[in-house]
N, C-alpha and C positions, 0 to 999 in steps of 0.2 A: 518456445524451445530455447536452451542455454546451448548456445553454440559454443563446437573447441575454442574459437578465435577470442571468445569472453575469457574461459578457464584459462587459455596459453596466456593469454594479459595477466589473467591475475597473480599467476605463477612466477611469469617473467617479471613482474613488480617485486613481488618477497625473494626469488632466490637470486634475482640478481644475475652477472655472468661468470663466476667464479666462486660456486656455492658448497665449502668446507665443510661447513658447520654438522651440514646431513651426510657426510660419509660414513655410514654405519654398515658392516657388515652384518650380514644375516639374513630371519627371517623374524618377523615380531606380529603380533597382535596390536591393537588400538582400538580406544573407545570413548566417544566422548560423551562427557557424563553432564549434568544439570546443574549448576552450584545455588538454584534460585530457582521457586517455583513459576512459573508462564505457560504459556502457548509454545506450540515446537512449530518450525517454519523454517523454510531454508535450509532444509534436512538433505532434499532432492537436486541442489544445487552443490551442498557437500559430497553425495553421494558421488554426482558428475566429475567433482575435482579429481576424486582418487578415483571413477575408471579413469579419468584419462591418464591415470600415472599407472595404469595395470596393476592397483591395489582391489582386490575383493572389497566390497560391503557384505557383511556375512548377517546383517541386520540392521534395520532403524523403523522407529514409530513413523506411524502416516501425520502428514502435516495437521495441522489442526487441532492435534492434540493438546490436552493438559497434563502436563508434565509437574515433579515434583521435585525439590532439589535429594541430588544422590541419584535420579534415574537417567539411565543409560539408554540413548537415544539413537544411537549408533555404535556399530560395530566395523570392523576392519582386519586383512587378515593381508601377508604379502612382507616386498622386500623392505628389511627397515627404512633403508635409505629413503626409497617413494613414500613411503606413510610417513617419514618425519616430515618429508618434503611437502607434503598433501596438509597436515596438520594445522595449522596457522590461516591460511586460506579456510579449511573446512570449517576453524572457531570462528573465524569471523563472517564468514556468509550466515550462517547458520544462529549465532549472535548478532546479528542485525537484522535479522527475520525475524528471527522469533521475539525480538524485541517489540518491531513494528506489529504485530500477529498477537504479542501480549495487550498491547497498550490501544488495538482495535478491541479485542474482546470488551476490557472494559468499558471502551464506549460503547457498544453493541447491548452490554447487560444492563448498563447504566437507564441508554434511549427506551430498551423494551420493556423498564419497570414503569414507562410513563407509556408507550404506547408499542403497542407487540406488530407495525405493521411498519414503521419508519424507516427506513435503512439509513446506514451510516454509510459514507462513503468516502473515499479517497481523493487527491486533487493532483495535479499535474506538478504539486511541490515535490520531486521525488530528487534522488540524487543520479546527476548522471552519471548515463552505464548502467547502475542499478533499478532503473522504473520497475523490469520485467522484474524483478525479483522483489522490490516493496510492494509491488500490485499482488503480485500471489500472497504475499503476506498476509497482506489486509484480506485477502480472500481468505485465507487458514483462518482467521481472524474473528471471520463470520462478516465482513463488511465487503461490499461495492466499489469496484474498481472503477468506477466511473470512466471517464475518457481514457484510453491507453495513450491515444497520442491526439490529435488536430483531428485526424480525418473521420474520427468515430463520431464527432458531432461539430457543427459550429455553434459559439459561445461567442453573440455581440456582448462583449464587453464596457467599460467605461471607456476606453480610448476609441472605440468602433462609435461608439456614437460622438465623442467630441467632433470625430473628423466628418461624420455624416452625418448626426440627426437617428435618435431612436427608429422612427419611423420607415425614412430611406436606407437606414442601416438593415432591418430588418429585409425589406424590397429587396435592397441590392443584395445578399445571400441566398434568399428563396430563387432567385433567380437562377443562382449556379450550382445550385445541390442537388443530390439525386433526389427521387421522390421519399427515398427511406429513410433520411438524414434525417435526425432530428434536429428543431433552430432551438436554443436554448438563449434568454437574455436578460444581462444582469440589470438591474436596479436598485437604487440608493434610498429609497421614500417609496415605501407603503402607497402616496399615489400615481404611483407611474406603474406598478405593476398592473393592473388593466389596461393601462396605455400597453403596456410590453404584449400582454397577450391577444388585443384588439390586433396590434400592429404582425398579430402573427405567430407568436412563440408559443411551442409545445412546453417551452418547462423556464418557469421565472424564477432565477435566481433572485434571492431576498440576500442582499450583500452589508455588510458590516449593521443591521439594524438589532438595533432590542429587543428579548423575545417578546413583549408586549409590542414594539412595533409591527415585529413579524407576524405576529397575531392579527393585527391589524391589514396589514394587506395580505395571508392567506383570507381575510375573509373576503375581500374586492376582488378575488377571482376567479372567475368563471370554471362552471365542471371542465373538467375533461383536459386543464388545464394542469402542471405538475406545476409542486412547490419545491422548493430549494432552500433550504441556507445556508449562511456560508459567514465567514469572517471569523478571526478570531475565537472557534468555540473550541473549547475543550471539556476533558473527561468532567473537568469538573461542573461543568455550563453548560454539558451535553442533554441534561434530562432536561432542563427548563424552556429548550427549544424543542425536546419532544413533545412537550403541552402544545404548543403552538397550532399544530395541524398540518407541518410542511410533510411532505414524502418522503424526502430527504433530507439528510444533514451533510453535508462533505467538511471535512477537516482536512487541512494543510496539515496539521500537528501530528496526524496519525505517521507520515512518513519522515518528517523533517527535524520530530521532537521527542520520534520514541529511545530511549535508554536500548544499547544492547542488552540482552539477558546474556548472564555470566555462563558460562562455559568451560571447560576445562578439559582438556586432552590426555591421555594415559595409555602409555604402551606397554604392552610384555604383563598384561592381565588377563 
């Protein structure tokens, strides 16, 4: 849920405490239109902006969508004043969703021309404030939100085992987790991943290796065990990891490197 206390921040960020600029009498329409084709996302976060300024939304497409440049993805109806005020806010939530939400798709169509069962998923690189809103993205997107925060799964990492030891690292979490938690754990070499899943772990991350590595150690492990990769991969490097056999892919890049899609605002149409 986008709470007021999100929208009132983003609001008091742009208009500032002595905001001229939006003194407009009246009453006006608004519509923000496509300048670039993508994915629509963060449409429903725009929407939230202008109620909270008692602007009508008198229409907008469902997230998820594929949209074209020139199409009009939202509508608006109310005081000019609020609508110009809502404006700027609604281009840029709505422009960084759907950017993230375009730039999943294509790795989502990319992974599923090498394997139609892979998922592509998301990382905890999000920006903050905004996670809740790149994670629906990459959802509109067609991809997997993976962790929302810490407590959806533990993840022994590289510095979890420096301090412990793969093995007691893995000990010392089972220990304190509910029975439903999934242990998740990263690995650098193809042979430590059946050490990882020996030592316990439902889903091994395969971290920074080649997809011929990765290859490599999905085949060292055991059913029932998930694969992972991770590092460095993009739209471009995403199908070659779909050969591989992992279950998943996660990408940093999906939230930290996508381009806004262009947007543009228009009132009194």
């Amino acid at each position: 849920m986008l709470h007021d206390s999100q929208v009132e921040a983003w609001l008091r960020e742009d208009l500032g405490h002595h905001d001229v600029t939006n003194e407009v009498p009246g009453e006006t329409t608004g519509r923000l239109v496509a300048r670039e084709g993508g994915v629509a996302a963060g449409l429903d976060a725009a929407e939230r902006v202008f109620d909270y300024l008692d602007v009508d939304v008198t229409e907008r497409v469902g997230e998820g969508r594929q949209i074209d440049s020139g199409d009009t993805v939202l509508r608006v109806a109310g005081p000019a004043k609020a609508v110009l005020r809502g404006e700027r806010v609604a281009v840029n939530v709505a422009g960084h969703a759907s950017g993230v939400a375009t730039r999943t798709r294509r790795a989502v169509d990319a992974a599923r021309e090498v394997d139609d069962d892979v998922r592509i998923a998301a990382t905890r690189k999000t920006t903050p404030g905004l996670r809740e809103l790149e994670k629906r993205a990459v959802v509109a997107g067609g991809g997997d939100t993976h962790r929302l925060d810490l407590s959806h799964m533990v993840m022994v990492k590289d510095n979890h085992i420096e301090e412990l030891g793969l093995e007691d690292a893995v000990a010392h979490f089972r220990e304190r987790v509910s029975f439903a938690t999934k242990v998740e754990v990263e690995v650098e070499s193809p042979e430590d991943a059946p050490r990882a899943a020996e030592a316990g772990a439902d889903v091994v991350l395969l971290d920074n290796m080649s997809p011929e590595r990765t290859t490599e150690a999905v085949d060292l492990l055991p059913d029932g065990v998930l694969a992972e990769a991770s590092g460095g991969i993009t739209v471009e490097t995403v199908a070659d990891y779909a050969t591989t056999g992992v279950d998943v892919i996660s990408m940093g890049s999906l939230t930290h490197s996508a381009a806004s899609l262009d947007y543009s605002f228009r009132t009194g149409e």
